[in-house]
Chimera marker file (.cmm) of the C-alpha trace (Angstrom):
<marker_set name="trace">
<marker id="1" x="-68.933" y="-14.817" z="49.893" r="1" g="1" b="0" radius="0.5"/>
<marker id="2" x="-66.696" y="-12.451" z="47.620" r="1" g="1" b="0" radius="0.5"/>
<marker id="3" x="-66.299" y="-13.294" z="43.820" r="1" g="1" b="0" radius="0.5"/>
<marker id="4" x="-62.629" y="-13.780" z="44.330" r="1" g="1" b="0" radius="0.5"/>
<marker id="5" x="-63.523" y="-16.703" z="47.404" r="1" g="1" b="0" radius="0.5"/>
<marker id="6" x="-66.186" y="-18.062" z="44.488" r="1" g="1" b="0" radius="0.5"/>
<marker id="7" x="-63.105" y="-19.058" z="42.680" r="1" g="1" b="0" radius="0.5"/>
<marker id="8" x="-61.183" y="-20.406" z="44.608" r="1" g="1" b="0" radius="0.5"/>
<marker id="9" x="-63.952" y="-22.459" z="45.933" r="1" g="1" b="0" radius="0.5"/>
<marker id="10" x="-65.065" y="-23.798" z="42.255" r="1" g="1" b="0" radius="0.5"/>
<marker id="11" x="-60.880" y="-24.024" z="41.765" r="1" g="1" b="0" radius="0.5"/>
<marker id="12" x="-60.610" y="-26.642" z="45.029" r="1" g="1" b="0" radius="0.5"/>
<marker id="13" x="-64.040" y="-28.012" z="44.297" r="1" g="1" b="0" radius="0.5"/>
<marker id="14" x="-62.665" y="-28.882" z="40.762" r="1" g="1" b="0" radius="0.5"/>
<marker id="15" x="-59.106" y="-30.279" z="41.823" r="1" g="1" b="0" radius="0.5"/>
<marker id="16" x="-60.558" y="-32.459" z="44.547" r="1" g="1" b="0" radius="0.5"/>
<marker id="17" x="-62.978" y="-33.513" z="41.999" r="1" g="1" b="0" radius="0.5"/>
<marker id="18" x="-60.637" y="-34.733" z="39.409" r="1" g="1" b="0" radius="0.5"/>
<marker id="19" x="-57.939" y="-36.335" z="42.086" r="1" g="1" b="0" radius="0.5"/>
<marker id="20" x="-61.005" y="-38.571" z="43.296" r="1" g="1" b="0" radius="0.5"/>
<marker id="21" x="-62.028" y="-39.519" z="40.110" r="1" g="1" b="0" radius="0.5"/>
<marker id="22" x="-58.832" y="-40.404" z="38.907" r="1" g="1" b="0" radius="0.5"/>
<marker id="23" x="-58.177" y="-42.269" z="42.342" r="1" g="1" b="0" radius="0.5"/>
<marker id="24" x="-61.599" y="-44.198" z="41.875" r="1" g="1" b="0" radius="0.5"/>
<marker id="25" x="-60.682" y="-44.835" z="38.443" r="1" g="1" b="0" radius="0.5"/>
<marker id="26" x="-57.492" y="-46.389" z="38.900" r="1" g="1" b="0" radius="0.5"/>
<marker id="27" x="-58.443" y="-48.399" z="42.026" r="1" g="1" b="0" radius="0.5"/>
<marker id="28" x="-61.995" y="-49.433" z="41.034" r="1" g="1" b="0" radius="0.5"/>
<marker id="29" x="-62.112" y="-49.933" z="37.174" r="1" g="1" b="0" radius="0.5"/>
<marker id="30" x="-58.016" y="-50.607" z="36.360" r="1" g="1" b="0" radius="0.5"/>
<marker id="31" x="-57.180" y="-53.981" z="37.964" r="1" g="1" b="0" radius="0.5"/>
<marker id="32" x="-53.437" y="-54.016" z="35.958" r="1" g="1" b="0" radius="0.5"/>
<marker id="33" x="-50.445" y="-51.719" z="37.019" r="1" g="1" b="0" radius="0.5"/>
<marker id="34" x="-49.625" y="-51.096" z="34.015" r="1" g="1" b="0" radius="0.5"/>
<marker id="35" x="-53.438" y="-49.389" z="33.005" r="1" g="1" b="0" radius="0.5"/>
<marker id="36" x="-53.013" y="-47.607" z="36.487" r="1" g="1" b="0" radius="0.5"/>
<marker id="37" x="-49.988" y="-46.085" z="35.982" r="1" g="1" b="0" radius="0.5"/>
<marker id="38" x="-51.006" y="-44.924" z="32.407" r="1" g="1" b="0" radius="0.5"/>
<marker id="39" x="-54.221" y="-43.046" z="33.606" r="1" g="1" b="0" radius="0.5"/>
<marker id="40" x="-52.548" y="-41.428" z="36.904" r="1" g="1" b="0" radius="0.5"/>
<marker id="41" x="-49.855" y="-40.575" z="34.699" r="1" g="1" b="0" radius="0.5"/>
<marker id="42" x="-51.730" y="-38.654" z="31.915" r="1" g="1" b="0" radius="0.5"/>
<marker id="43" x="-53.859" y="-36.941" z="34.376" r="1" g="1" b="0" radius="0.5"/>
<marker id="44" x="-50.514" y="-35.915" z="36.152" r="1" g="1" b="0" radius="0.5"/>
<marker id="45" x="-48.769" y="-35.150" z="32.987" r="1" g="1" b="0" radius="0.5"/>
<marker id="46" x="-52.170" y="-32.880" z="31.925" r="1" g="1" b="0" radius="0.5"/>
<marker id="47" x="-51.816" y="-30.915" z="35.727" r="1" g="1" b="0" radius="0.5"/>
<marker id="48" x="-48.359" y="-30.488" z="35.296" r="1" g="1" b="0" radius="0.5"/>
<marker id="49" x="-48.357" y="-28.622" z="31.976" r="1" g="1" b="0" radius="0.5"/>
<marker id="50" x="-51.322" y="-26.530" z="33.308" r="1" g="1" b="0" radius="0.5"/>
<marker id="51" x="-49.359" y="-25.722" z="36.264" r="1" g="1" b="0" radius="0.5"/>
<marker id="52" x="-46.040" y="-24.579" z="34.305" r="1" g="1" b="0" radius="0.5"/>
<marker id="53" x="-48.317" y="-22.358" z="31.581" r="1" g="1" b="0" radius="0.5"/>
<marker id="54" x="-50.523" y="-20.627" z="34.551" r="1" g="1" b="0" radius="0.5"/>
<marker id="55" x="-47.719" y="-17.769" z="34.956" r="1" g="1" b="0" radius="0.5"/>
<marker id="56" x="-48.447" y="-17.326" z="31.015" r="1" g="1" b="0" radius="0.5"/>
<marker id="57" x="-51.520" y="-15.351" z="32.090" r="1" g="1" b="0" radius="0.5"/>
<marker id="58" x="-49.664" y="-12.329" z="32.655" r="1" g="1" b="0" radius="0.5"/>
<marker id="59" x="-47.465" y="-12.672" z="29.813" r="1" g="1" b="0" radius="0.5"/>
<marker id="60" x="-50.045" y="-10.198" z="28.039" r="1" g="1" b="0" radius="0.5"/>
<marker id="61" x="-49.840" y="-7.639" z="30.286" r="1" g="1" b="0" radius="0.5"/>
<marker id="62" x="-46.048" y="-7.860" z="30.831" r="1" g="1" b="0" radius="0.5"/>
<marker id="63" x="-45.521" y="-7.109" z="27.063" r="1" g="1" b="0" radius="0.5"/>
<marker id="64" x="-48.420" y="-4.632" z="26.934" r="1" g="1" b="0" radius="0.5"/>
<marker id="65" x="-46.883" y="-2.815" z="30.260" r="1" g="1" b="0" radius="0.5"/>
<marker id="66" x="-43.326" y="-3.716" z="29.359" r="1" g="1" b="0" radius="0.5"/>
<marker id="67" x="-43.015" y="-4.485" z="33.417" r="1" g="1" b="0" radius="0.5"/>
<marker id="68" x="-42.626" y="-7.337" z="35.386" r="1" g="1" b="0" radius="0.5"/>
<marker id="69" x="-44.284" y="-6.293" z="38.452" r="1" g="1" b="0" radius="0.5"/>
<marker id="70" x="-46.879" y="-8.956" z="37.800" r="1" g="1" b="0" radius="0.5"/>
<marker id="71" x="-44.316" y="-11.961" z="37.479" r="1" g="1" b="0" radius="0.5"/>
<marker id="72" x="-42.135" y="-12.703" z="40.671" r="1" g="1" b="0" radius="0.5"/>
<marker id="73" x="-38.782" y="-13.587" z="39.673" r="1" g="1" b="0" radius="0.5"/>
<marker id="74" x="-38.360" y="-16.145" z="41.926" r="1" g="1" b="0" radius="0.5"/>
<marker id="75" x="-41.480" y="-17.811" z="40.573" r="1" g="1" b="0" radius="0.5"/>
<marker id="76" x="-39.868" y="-17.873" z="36.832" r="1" g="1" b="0" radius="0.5"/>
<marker id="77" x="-36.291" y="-19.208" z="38.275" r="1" g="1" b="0" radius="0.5"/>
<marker id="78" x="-37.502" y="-22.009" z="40.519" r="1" g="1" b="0" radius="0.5"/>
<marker id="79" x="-39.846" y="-23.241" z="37.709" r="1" g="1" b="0" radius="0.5"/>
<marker id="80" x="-36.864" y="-23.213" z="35.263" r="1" g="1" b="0" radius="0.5"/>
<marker id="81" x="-34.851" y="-24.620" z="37.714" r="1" g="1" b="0" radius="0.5"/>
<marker id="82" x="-37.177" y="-27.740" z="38.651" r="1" g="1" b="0" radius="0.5"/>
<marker id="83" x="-38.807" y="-27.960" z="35.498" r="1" g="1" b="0" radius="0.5"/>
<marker id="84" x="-35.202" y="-28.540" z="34.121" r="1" g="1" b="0" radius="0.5"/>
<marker id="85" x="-34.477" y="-30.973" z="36.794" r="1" g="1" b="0" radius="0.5"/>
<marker id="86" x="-37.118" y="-33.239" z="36.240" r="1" g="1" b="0" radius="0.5"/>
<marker id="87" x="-36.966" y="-33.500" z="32.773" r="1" g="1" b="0" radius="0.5"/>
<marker id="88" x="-33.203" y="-34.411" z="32.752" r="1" g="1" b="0" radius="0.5"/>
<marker id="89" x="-34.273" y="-37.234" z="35.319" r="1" g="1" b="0" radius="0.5"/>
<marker id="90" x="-37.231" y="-38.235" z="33.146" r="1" g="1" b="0" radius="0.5"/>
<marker id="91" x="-35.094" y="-38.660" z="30.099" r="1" g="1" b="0" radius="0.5"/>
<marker id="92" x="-32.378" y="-40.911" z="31.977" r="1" g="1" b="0" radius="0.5"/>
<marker id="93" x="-34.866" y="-42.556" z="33.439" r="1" g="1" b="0" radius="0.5"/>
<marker id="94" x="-36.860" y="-42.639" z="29.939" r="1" g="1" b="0" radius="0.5"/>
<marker id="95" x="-40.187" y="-41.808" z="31.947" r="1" g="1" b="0" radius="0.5"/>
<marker id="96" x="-42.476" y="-40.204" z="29.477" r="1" g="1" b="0" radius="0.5"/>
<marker id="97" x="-44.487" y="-38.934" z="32.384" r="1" g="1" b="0" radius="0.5"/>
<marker id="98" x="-41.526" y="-37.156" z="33.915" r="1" g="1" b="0" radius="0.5"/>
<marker id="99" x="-39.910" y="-35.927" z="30.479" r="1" g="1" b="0" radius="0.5"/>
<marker id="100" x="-43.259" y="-34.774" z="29.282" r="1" g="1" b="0" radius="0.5"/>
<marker id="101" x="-44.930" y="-32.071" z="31.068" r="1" g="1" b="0" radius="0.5"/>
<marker id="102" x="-41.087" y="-30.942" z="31.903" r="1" g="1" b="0" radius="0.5"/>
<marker id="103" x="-40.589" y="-30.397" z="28.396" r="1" g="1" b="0" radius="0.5"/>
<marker id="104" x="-42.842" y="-28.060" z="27.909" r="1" g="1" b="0" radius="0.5"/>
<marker id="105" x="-42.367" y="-26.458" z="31.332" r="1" g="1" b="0" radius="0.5"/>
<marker id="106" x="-38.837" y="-25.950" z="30.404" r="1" g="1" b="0" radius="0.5"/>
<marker id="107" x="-39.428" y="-23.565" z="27.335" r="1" g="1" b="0" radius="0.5"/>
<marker id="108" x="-41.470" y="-21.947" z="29.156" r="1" g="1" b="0" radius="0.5"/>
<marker id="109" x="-39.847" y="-20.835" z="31.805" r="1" g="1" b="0" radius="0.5"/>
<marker id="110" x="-37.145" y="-20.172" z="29.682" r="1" g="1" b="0" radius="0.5"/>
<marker id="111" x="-39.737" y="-17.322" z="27.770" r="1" g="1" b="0" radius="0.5"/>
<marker id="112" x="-40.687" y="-16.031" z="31.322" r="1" g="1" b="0" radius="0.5"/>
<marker id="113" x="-36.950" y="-15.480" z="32.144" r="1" g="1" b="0" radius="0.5"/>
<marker id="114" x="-36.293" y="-13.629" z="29.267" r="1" g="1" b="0" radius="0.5"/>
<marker id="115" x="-39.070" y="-11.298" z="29.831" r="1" g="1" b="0" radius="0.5"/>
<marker id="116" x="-37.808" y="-9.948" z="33.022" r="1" g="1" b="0" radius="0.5"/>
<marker id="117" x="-34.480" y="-9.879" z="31.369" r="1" g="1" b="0" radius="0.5"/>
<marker id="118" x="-36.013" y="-7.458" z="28.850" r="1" g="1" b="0" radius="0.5"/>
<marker id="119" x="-38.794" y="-5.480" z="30.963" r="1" g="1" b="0" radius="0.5"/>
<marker id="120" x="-37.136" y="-6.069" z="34.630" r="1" g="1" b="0" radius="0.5"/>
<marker id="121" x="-35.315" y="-1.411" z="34.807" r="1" g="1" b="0" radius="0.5"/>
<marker id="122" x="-38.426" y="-0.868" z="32.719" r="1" g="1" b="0" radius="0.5"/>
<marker id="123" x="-40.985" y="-1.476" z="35.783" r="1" g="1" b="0" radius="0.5"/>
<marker id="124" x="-39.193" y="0.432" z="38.521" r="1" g="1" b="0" radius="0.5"/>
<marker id="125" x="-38.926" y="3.636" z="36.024" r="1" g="1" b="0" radius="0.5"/>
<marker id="126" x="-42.557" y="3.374" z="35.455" r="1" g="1" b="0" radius="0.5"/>
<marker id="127" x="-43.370" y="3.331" z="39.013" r="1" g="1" b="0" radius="0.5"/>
<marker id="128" x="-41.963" y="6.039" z="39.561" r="1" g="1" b="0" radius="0.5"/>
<marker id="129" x="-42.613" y="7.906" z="36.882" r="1" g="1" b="0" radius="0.5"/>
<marker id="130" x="-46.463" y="6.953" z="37.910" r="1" g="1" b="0" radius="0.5"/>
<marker id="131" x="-45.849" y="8.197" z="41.316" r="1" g="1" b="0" radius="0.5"/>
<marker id="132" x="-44.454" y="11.718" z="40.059" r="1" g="1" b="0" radius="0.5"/>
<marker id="133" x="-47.890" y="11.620" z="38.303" r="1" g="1" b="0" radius="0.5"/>
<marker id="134" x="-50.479" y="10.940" z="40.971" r="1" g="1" b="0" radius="0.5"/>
<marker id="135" x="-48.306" y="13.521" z="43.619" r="1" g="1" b="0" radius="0.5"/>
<marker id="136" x="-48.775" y="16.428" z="40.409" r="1" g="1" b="0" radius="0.5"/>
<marker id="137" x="-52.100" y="15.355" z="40.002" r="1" g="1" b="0" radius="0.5"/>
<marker id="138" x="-53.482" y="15.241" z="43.548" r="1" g="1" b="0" radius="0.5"/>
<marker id="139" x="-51.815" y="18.335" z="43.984" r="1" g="1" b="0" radius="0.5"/>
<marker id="140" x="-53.486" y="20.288" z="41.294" r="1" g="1" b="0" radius="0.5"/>
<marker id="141" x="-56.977" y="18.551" z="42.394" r="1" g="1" b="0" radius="0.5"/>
<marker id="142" x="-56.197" y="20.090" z="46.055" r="1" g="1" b="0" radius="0.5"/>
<marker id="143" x="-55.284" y="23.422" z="44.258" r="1" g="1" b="0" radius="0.5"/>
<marker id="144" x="-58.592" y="23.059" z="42.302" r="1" g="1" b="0" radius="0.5"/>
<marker id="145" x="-60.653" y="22.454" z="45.530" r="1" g="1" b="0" radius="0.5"/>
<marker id="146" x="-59.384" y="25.176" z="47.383" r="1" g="1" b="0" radius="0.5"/>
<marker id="147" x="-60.043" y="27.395" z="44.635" r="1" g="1" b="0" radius="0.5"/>
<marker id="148" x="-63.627" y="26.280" z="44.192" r="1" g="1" b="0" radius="0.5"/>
<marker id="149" x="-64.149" y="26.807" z="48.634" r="1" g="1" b="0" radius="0.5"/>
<marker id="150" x="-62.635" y="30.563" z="47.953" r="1" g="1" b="0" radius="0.5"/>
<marker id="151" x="-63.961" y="31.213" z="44.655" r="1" g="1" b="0" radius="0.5"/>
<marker id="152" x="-61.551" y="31.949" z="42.767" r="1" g="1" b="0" radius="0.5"/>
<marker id="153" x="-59.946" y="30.345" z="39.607" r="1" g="1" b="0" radius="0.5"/>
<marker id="154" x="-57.101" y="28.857" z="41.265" r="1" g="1" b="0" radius="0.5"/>
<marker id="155" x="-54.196" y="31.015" z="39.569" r="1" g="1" b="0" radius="0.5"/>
<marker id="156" x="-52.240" y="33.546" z="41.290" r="1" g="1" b="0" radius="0.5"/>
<link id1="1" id2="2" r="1" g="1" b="0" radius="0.2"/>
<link id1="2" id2="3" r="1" g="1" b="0" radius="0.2"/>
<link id1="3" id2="4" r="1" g="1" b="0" radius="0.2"/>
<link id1="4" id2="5" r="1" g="1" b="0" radius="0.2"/>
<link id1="5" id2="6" r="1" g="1" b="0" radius="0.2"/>
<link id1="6" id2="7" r="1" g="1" b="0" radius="0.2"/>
<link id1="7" id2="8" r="1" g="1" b="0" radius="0.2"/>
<link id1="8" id2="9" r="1" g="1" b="0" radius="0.2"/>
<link id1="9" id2="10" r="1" g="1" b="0" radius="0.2"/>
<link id1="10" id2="11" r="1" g="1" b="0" radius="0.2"/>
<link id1="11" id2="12" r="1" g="1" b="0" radius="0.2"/>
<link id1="12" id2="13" r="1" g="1" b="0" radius="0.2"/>
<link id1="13" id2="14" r="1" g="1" b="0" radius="0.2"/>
<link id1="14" id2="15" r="1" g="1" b="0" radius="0.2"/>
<link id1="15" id2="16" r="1" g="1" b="0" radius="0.2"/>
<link id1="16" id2="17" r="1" g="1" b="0" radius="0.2"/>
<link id1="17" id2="18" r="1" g="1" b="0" radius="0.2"/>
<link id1="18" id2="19" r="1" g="1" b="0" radius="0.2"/>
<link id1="19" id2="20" r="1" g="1" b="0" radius="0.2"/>
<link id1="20" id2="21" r="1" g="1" b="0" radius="0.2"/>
<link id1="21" id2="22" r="1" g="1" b="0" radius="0.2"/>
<link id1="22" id2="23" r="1" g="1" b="0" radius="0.2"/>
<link id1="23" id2="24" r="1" g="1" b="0" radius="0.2"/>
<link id1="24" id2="25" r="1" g="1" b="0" radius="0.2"/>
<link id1="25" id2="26" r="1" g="1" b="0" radius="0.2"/>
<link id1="26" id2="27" r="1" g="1" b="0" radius="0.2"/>
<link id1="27" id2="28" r="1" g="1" b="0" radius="0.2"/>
<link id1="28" id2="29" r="1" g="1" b="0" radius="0.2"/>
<link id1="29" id2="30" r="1" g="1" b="0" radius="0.2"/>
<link id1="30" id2="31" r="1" g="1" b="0" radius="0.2"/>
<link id1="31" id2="32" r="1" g="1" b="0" radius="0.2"/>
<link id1="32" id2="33" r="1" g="1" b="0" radius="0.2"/>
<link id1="33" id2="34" r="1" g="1" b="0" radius="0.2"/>
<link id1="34" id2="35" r="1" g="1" b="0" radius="0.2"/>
<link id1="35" id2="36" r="1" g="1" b="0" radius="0.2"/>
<link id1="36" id2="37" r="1" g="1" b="0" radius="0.2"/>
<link id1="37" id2="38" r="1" g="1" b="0" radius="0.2"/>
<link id1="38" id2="39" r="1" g="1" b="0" radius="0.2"/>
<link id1="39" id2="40" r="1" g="1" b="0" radius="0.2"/>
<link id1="40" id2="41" r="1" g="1" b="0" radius="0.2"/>
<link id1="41" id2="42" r="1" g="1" b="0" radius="0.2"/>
<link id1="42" id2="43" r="1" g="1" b="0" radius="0.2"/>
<link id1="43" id2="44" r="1" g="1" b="0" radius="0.2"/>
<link id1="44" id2="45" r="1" g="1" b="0" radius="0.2"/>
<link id1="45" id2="46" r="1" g="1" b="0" radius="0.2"/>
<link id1="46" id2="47" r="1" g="1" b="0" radius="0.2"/>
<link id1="47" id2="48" r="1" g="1" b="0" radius="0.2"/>
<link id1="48" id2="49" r="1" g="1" b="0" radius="0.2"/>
<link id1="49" id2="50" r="1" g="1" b="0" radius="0.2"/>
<link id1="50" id2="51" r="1" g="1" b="0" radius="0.2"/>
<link id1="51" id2="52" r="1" g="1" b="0" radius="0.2"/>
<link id1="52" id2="53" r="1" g="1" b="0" radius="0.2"/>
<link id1="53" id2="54" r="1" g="1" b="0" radius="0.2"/>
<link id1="54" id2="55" r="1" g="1" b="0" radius="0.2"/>
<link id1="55" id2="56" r="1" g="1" b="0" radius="0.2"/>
<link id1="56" id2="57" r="1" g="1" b="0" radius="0.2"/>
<link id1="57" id2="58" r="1" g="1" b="0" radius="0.2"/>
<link id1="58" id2="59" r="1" g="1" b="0" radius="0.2"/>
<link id1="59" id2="60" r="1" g="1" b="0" radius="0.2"/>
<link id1="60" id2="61" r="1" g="1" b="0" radius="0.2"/>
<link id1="61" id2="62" r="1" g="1" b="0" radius="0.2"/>
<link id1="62" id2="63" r="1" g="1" b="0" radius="0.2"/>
<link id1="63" id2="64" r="1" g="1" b="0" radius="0.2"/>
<link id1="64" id2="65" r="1" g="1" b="0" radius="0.2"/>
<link id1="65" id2="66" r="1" g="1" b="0" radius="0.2"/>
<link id1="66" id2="67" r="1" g="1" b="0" radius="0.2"/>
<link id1="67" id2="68" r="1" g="1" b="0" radius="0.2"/>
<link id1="68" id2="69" r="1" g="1" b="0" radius="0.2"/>
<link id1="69" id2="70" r="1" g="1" b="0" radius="0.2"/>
<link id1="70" id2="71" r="1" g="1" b="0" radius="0.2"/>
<link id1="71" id2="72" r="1" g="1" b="0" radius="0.2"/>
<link id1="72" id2="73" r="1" g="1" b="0" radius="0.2"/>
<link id1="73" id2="74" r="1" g="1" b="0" radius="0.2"/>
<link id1="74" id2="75" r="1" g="1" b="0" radius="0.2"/>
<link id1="75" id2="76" r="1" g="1" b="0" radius="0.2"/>
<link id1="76" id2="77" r="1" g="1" b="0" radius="0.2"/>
<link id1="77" id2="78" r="1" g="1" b="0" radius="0.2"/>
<link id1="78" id2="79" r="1" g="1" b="0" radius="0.2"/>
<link id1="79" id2="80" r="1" g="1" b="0" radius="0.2"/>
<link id1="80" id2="81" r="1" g="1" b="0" radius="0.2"/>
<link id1="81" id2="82" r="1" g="1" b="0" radius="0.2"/>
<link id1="82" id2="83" r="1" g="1" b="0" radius="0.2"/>
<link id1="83" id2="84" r="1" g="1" b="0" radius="0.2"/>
<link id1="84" id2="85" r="1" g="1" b="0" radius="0.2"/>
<link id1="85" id2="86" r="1" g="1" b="0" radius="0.2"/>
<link id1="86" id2="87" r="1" g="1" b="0" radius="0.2"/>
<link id1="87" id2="88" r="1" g="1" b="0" radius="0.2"/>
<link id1="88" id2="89" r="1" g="1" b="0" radius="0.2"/>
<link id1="89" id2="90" r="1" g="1" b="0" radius="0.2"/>
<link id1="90" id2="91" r="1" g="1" b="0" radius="0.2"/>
<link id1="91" id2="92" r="1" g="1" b="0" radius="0.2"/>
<link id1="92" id2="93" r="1" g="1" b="0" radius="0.2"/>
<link id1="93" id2="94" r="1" g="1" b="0" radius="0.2"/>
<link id1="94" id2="95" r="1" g="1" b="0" radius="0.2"/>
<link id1="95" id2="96" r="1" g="1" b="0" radius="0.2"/>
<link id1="96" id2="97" r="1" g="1" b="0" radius="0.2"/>
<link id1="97" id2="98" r="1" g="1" b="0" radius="0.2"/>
<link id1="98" id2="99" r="1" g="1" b="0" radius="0.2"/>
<link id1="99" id2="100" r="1" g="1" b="0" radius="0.2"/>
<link id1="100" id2="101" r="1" g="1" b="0" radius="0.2"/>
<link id1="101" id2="102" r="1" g="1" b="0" radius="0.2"/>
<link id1="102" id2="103" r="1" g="1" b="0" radius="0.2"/>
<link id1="103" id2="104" r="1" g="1" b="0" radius="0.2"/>
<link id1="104" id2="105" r="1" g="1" b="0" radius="0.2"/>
<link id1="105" id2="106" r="1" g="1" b="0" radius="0.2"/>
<link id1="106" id2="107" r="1" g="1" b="0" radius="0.2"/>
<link id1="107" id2="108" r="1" g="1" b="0" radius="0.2"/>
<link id1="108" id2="109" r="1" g="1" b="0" radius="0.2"/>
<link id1="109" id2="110" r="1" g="1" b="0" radius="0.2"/>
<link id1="110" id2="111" r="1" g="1" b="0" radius="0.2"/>
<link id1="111" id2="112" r="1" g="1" b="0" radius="0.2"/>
<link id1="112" id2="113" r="1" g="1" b="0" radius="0.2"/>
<link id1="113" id2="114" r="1" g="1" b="0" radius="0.2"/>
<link id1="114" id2="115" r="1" g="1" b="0" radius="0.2"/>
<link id1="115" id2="116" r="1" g="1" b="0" radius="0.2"/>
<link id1="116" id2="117" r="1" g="1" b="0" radius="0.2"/>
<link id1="117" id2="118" r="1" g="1" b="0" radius="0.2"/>
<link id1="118" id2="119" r="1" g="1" b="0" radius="0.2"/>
<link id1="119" id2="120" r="1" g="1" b="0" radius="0.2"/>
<link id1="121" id2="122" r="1" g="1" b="0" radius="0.2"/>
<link id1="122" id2="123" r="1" g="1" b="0" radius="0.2"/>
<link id1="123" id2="124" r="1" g="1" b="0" radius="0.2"/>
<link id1="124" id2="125" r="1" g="1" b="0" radius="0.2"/>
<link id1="125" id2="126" r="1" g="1" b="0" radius="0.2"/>
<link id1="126" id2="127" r="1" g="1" b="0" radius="0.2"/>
<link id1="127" id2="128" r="1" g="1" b="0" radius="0.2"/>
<link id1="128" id2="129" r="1" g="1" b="0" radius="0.2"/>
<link id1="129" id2="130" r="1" g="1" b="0" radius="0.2"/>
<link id1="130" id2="131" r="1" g="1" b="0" radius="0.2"/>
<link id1="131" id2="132" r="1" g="1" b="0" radius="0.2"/>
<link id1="132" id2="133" r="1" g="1" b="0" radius="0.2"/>
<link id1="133" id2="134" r="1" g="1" b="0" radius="0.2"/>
<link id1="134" id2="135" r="1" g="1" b="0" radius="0.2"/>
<link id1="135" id2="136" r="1" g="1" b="0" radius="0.2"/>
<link id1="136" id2="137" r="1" g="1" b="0" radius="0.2"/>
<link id1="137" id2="138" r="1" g="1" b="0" radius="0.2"/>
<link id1="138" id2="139" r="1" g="1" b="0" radius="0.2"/>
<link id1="139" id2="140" r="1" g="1" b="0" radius="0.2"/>
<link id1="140" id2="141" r="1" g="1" b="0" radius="0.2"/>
<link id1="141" id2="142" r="1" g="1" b="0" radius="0.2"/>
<link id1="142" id2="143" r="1" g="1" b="0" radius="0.2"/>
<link id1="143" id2="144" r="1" g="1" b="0" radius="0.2"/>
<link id1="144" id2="145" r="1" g="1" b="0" radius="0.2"/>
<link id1="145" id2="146" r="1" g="1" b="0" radius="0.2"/>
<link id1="146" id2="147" r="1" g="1" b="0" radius="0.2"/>
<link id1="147" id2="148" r="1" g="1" b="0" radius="0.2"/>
<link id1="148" id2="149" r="1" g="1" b="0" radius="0.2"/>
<link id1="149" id2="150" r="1" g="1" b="0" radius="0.2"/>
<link id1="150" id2="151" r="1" g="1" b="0" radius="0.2"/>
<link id1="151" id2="152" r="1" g="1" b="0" radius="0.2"/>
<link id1="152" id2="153" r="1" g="1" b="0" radius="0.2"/>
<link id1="153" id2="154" r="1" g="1" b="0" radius="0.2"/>
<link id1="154" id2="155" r="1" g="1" b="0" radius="0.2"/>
<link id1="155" id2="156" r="1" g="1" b="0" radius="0.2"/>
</marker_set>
C-alpha cells in the first residue's frame, strides 16, 4: 500500500470514526432532542468549516506561483455559490447551524475567487513559458550527448 492510499485510509478511518461516535453519542447518552440536535449540530458545523477551508491549502502556492493551476474554478464558484445559499437560508430560518459554518465558507470562497481573478492569464503564460524551457533544454542535453558519443565539444 502506497503512502498516498495510507491517507486516504487514516482520512476514511477517521471520518467513519467520528460519524459513529457522534451517532452513538446522540442516540445512546442524549435522551432530549434538543441535546441531540446541539451535538450533531456542532460536529456538523466543525466538518463544514473544515470542508470550506480545505481548498486554502493551496492558497500558498497560488500566491507563491501566482497560478491557479492548483485551484479548479469550478471548485471556488460552486462553493461560493452554495456556501452563499445556505447561509441566506440559515439566517431566515435563524439556524445557527446553517448560518454558521456558511459564514465562514462564504468569505472564503469569496478570497479563492479573487485569486483566480488576479493569477487566472498568469498560469497559462507560465506554462508555456515552462514548456519553451524544457524543449531548449532537452534540446541542448541531446546536443550535449551527441557531442560526448562523437567527441567533440558540441559547437560547430
Amino acid at each position: 500500500m502506497g503512502a498516498v492510499q495510507m491517507n486516504v485510509a487514516i482520512a476514511m478511518t477517521l471520518v467513519i470514526v467520528i460519524f459513529c461516535t457522534t451517532s452513538l453519542i446522540s442516540a445512546l447518552a442524549l435522551h432530549d432532542h434538543h441535546h441531540r440536535k446541539l451535538v450533531a449540530g456542532s460536529v456538523g458545523t466543525v466538518v463544514a468549516i473544515a470542508m470550506y477551508a480545505s481548498p486554502l491549502v493551496v492558497v500558498k502556492q497560488v500566491i507563491h506561483t501566482k497560478s491557479v493551476e492548483f485551484m479548479p474554478f469550478s471548485l471556488s464558484f460552486f462553493s461560493f455559490l452554495s456556501s452563499s445559499s445556505w447561509m441566506t437560508y440559515g439566517l431566515l430560518s435563524h439556524d445557527p447551524f446553517l448560518t454558521t459554518p456558511n459564514l465562514v465558507g462564504c468569505p472564503l470562497s469569496i478570497l479563492q475567487l479573487m485569486l483566480h481573478c488576479k493569477y487566472r492569464k498568469r498560469g497559462v503564460i507560465k506554462e508555456e513559458q515552462d514548456k519553451r524551457d524544457l524543449e531548449k533544454n532537452f534540446t541542448k542535453s541531446k546536443q550535449s550527448e551527441l557531442a560526448i558519443e562523437d567527441g567533440t565539444d558540441g559547437k560547430s
